[in-house]
DOVOVEX-541644 format. One record per residue (C-alpha): residue in one letter; x, y, z; residue number from 1. Coordinates in Angstrom, 2 decimals. Layout:
// DOVOVEX-541644
{code=A&east=X&north=Y&up=Z&pos=NUM}
...
END
This chain:
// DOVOVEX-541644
{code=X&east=80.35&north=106.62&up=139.82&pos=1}
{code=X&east=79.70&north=102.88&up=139.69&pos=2}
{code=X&east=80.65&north=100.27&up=142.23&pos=3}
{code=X&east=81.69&north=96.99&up=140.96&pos=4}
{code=X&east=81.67&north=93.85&up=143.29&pos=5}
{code=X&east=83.36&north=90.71&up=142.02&pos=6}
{code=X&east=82.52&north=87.05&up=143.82&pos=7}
{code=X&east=83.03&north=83.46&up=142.91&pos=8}
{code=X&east=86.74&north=82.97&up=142.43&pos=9}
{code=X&east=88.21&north=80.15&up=144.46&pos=10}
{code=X&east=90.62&north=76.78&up=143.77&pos=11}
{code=X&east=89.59&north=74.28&up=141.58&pos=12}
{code=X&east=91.24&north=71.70&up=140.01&pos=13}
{code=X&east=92.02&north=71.27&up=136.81&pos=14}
{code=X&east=88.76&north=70.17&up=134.55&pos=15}
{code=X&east=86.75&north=71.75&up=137.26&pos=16}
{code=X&east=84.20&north=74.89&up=136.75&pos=17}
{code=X&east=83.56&north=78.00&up=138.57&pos=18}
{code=X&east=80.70&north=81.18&up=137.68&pos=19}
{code=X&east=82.39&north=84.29&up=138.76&pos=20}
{code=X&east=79.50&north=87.43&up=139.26&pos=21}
{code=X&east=79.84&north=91.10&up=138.71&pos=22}
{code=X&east=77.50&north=93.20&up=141.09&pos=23}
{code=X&east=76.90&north=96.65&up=139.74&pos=24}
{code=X&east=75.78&north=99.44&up=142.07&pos=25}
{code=X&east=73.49&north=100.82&up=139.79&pos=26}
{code=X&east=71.86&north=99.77&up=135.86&pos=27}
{code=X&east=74.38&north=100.47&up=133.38&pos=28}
{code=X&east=74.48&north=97.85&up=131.00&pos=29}
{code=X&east=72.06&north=99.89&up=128.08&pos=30}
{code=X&east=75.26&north=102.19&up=128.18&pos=31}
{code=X&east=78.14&north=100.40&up=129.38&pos=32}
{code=X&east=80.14&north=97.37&up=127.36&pos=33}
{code=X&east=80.95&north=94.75&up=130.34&pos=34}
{code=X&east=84.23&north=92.75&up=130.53&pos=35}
{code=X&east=86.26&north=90.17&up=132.16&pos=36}
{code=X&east=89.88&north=90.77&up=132.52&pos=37}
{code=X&east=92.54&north=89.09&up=133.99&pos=38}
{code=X&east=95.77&north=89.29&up=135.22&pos=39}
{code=X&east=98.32&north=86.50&up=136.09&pos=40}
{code=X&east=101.40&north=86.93&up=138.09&pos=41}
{code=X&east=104.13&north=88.52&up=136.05&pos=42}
{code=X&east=102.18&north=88.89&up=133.07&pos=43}
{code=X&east=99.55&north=91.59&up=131.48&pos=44}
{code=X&east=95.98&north=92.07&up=132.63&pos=45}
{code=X&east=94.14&north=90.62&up=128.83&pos=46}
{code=X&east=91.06&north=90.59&up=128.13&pos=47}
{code=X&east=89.23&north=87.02&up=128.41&pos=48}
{code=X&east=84.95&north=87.92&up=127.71&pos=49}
{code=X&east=83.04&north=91.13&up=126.46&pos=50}
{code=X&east=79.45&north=91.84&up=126.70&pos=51}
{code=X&east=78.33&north=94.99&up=124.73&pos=52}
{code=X&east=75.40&north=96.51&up=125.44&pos=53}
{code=X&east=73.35&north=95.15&up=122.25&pos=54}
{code=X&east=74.43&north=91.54&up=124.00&pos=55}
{code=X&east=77.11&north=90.33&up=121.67&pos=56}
{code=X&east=79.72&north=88.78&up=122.95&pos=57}
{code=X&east=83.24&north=88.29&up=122.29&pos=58}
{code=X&east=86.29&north=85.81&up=123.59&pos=59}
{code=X&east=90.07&north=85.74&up=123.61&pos=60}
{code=X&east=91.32&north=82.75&up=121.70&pos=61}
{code=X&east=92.17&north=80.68&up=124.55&pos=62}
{code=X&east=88.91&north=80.51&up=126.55&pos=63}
{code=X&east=86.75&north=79.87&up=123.68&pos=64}
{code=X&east=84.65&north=77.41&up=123.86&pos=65}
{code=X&east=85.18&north=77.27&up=127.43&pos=66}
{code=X&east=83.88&north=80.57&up=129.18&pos=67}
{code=X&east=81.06&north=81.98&up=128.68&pos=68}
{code=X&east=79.67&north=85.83&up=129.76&pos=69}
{code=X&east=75.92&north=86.49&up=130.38&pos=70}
{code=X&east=74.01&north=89.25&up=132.59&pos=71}
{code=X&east=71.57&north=89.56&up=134.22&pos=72}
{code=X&east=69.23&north=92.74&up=134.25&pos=73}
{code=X&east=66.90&north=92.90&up=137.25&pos=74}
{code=X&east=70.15&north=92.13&up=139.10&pos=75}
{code=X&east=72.46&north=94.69&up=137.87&pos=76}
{code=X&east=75.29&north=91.46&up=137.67&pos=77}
{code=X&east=77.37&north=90.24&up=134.72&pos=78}
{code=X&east=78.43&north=86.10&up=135.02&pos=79}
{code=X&east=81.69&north=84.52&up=133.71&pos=80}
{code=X&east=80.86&north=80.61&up=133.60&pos=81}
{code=X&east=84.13&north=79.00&up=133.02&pos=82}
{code=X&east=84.55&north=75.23&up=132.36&pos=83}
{code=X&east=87.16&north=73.07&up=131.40&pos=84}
{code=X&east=89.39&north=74.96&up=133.71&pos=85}
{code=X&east=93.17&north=75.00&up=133.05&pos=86}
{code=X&east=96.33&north=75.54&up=135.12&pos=87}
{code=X&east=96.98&north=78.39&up=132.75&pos=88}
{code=X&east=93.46&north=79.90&up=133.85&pos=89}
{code=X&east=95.11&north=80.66&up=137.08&pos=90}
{code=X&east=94.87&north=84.49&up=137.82&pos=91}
{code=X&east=93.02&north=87.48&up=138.96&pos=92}
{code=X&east=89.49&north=88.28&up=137.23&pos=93}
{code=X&east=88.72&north=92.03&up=137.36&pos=94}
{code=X&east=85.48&north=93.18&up=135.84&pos=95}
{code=X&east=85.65&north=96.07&up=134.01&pos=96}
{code=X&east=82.48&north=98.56&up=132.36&pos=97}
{code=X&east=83.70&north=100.58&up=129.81&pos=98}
{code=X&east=82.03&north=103.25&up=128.18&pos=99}
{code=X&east=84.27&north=105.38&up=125.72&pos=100}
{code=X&east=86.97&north=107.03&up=128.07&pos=101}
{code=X&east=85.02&north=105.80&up=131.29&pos=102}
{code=X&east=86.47&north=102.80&up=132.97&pos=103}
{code=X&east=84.81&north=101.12&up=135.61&pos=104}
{code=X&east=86.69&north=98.08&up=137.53&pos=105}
{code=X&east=86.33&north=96.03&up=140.64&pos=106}
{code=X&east=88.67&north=94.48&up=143.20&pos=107}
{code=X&east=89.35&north=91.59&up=141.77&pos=108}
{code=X&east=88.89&north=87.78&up=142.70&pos=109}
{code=X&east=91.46&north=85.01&up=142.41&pos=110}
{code=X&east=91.01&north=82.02&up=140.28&pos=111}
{code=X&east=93.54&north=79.31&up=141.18&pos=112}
{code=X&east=93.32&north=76.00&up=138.79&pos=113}
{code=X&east=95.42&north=72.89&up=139.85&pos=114}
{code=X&east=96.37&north=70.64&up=138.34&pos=115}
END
């Protein structure tokens, strides 16, 4: 079992930035793909970042440019550094570690962009 403990989410206003961290209770990132979902209200939780475990890193289409996903090792945490923040970018950011039919996820934190 692995604990996942998201922090960082808050209001901002549009333009504005905000690093969102991923605290996992144990080293899994040699064997685990890391992502950044999120969910806004009335719509599907999609996929925004992806960090697989040989570091590459993939975005959706409309954070490109914009977010970026990094980890950190020694402290078992995955970042989302988001800038250029839009209204749009207002939801809930779940992180997820996937590892073929093994889903991880945490709570959740809520990102709310003004504008």
């Amino acid at each position: 079992q692995v604990l996942l403990v998201e922090s960082g989410g808050g209001l901002v206003q549009a333009g504005g930035s905000l690093r969102l961290s991923c605290a996992a209770s144990r080293s899994i990132f040699s064997v685990m793909t890391m992502n950044w979902y999120r969910q806004a209200p009335g719509k599907q939780r999609e996929v925004v970042a992806t960090l697989t475990t040989s570091g590459s890193t993939n975005y959706a289409d409309s954070v490109k440019g914009r977010f970026t996903i990094s980890r950190d090792n020694g402290k078992n945490t995955v970042y989302l550094q988001m800038n250029s923040l839009k209204p749009e970018d207002t939801a809930i950011y779940y992180c997820n570690a996937a590892m073929q039919i093994v889903n991880y996820w945490g709570q959740g934190t809520q990102v709310t962009v003004s504008s």
